[in-house]
C-alpha positions as CSV (number, residue, x, y, z in Angstrom):
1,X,0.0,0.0,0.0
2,X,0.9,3.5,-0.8
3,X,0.6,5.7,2.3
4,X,1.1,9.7,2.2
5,X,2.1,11.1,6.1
6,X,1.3,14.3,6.8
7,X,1.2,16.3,10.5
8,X,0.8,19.7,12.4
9,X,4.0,18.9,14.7
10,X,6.1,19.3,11.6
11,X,8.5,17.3,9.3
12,X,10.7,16.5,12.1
13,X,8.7,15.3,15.0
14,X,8.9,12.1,16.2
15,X,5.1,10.8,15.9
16,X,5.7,10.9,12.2
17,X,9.3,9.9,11.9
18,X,8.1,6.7,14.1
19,X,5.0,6.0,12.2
20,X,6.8,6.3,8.6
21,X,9.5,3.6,10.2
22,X,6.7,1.0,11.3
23,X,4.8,1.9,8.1
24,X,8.0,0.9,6.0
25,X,8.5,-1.9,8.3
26,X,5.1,-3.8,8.1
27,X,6.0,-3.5,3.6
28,X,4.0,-0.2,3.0
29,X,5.7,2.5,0.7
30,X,5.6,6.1,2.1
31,X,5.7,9.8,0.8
32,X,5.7,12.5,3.2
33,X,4.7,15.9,2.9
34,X,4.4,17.6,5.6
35,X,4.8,21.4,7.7
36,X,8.6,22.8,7.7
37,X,7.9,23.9,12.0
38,X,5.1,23.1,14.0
39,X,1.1,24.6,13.0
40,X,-0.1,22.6,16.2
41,X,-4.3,24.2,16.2
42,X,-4.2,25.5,12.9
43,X,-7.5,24.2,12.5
44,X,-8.7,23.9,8.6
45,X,-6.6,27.1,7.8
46,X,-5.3,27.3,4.0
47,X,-3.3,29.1,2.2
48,X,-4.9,30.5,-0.7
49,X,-3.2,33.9,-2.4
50,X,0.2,33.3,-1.6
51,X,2.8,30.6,-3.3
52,X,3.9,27.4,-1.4
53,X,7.7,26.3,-1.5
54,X,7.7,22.2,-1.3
55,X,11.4,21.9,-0.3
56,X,12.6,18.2,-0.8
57,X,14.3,16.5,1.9
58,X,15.8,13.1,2.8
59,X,13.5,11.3,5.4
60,X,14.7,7.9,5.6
61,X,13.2,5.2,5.3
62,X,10.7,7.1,3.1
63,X,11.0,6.8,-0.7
64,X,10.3,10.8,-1.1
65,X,9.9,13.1,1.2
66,X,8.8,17.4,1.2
67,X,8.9,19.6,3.8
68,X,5.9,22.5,3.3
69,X,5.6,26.6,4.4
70,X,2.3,26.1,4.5
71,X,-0.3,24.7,7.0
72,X,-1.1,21.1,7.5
73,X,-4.2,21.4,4.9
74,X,-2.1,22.7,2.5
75,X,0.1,20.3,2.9
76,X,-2.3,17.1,2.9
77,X,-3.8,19.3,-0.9
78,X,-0.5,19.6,-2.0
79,X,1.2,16.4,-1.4
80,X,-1.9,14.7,-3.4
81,X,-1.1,17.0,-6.2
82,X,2.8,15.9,-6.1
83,X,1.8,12.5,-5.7
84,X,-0.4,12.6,-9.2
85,X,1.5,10.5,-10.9
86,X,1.6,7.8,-8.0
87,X,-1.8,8.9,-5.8
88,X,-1.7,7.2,-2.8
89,X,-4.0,4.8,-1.3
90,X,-4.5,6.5,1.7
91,X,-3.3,9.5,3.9
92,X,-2.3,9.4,7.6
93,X,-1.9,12.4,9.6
94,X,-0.1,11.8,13.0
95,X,0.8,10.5,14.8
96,X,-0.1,14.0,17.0
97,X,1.7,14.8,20.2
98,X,-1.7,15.0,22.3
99,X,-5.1,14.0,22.1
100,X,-7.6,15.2,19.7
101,X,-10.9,13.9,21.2
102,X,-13.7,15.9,21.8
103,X,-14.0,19.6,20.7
104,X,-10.3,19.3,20.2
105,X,-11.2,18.1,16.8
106,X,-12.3,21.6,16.2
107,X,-8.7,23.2,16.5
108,X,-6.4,20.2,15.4
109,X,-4.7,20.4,12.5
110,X,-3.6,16.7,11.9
111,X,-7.3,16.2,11.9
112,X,-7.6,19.2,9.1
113,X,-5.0,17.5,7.2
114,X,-7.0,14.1,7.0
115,X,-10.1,15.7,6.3
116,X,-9.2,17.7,3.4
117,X,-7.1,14.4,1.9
118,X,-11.5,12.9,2.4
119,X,-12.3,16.3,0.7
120,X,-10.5,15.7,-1.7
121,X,-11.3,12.5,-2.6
122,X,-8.5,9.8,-0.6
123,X,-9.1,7.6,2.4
124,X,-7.8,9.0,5.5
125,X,-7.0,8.9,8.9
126,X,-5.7,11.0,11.4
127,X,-3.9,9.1,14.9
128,X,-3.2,11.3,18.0
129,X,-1.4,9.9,20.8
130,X,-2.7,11.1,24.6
131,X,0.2,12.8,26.6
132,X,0.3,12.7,30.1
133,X,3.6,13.5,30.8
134,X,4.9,16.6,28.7
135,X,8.6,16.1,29.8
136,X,9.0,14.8,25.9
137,X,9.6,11.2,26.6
138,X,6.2,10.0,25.3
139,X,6.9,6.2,22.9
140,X,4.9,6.1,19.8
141,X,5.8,2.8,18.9
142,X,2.5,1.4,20.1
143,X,0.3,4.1,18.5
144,X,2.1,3.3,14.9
145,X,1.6,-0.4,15.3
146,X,-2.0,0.1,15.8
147,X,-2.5,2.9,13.0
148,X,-0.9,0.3,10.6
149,X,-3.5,-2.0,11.9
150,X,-6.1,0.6,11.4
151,X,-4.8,1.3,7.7
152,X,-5.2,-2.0,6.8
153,X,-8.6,-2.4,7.9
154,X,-9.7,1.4,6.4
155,X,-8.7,0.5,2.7
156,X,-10.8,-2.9,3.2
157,X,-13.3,-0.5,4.3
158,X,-13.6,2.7,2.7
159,X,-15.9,5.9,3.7
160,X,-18.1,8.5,1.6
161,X,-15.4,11.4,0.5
162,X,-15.5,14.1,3.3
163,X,-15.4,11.5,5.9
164,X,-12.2,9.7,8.2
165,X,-11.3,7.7,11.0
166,X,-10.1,9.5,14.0
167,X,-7.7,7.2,15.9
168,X,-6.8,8.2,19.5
169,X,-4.4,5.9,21.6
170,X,-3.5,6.1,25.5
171,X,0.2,6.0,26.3
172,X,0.6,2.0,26.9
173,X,2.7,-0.2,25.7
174,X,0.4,-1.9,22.5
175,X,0.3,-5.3,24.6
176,X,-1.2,-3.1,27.8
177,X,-4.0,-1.8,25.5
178,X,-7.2,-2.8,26.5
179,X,-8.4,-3.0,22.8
180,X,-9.9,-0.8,20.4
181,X,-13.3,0.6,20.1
182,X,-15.7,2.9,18.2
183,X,-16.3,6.3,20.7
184,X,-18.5,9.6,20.6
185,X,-17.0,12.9,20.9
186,X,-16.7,13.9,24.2
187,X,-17.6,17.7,25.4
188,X,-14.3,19.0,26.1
189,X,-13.5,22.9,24.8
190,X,-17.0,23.5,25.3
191,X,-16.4,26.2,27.9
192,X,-16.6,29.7,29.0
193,X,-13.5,31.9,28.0
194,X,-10.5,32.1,30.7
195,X,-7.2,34.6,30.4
196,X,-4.4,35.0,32.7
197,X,-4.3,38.7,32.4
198,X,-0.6,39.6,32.6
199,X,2.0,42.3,31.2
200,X,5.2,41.3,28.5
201,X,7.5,43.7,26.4
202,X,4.5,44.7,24.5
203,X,2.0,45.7,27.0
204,X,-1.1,43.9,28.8
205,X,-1.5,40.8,27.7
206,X,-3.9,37.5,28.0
207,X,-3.0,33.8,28.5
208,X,-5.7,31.1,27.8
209,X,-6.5,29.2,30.8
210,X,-7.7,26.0,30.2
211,X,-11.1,25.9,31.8
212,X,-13.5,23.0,32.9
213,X,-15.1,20.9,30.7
214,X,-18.8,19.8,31.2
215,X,-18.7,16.3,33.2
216,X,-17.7,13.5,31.1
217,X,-21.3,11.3,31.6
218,X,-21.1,9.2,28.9
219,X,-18.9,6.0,29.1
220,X,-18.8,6.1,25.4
221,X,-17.5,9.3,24.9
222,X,-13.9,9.3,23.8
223,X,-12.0,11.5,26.5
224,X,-13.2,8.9,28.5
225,X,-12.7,5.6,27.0
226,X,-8.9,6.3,26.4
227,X,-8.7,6.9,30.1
228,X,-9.8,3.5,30.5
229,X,-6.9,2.3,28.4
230,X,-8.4,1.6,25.4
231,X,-7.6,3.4,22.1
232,X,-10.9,5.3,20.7
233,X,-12.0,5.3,16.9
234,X,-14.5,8.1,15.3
235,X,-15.4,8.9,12.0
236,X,-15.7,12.3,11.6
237,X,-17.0,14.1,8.7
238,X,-16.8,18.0,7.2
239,X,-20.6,18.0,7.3
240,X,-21.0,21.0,10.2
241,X,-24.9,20.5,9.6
242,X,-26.8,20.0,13.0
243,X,-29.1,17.0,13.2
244,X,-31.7,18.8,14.8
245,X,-34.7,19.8,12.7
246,X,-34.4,22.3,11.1
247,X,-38.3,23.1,10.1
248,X,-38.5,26.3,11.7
249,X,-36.4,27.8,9.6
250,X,-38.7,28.6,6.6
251,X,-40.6,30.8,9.7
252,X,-37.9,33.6,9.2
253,X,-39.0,34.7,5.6
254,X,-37.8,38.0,4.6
């Protein structure tokens, strides 16, 4: 199989650098395209009047490799585009350094990056590993085994276009996970706004506090099934549309 990696940690981190390696190791060819720094919550940004520079690089064990100045949409867009020739099969973006469960989804850009590869047209599937310690020793060897599994199985089972699988994983070894299960988005970032009102070198200034989440109620929900130990599985789609109905519309008039 022909996998394209993409990320919002950038070219150099080592979720994707570890994933490519198991990826390469399990017989799968892999093309990377991916942010030149870090464009961790750039969301669904893109880069739309102003030229991109795909620089290439040598990212071994990858057969081709192009570090990006643009966001981690652009970059998922873009690498399909320099991949014409040789599309691939399916796009991976990860593996994350954090979660992104919940109303995370909202502000990640490694999910971005798999949704617009769905957008425009290729499987995808974006893998986050949860970080409890941020001292920078987090192993991502389990997460990659388990998004190879998961790539496997999503080829075998492909989705409408606009839709992926979200993959989050706890921080176990892969023979400590308790298994892998489907999960509902949990209702974390829906919250009132918190600063820490300070001063810097430019004047007053705020820092986002991270503020309480509603309670987690349902066992299903994401957030809560990887702190069980099990590694969650979503499909997510660009459709923003809210199930509710929507009848009452037509009142408005004009």
């Amino acid at each position: 199989m022909h996998i394209l990696l993409t990320n919002d940690d950038g070219i150099q981190a080592r979720g994707i650098l570890c994933l490519c390696e198991v990826l390469v190791e399990a017989g799968h060819r892999v093309s990377v395209c991916a942010p030149d720094r870090e464009r961790s919550a750039a969301s669904h940004s893109a880069t739309l009047r102003a030229p991109m520079h795909p620089v290439p690089v040598q990212l071994s064990p990858a057969e081709r490799a192009w570090q990006v100045d643009g966001t981690p949409a652009d970059c998922a867009r873009l690498g399909l585009y320099l991949l014409r020739e040789d599309p691939p099969d399916l796009v991976i973006a990860g593996i994350n350094r954090g979660m992104n469960m919940g109303g995370a989804c909202i502000y990640s850009g490694t999910v971005a990056a798999a949704m617009e590869a769905a957008m425009n047209g290729t499987q995808a599937l974006a893998v986050s590993l949860f970080i409890e310690d941020w001292s920078g020793g987090e192993d991502y060897t389990a997460a990659a085994r388990l998004a190879e599994r998961v790539a496997r199985w999503a080829v075998r089972h492909p989705l409408p276009r606009g839709v992926i699988y979200n993959l989050n994983v706890p921080p176990l070894p892969y023979g400590k996970l308790r298994g892998l299960v489907p999960a509902k988005l949990a209702p974390i970032y829906l919250s009132t706004p918190e600063y820490e009102p300070g001063r810097d070198g430019q004047g007053v200034c705020y820092t986002l506090k991270n503020d309480a989440s509603p309670p987690m109620e349902d066992p299903d929900y994401d957030v809560v099934r990887v702190e069980q130990g099990y590694a969650a599985i979503t499909k997510l789609t660009w459709d923003f549309r809210a199930p509710e109905d929507d009848a009452e519309l037509a009142e408005i008039g004009i």
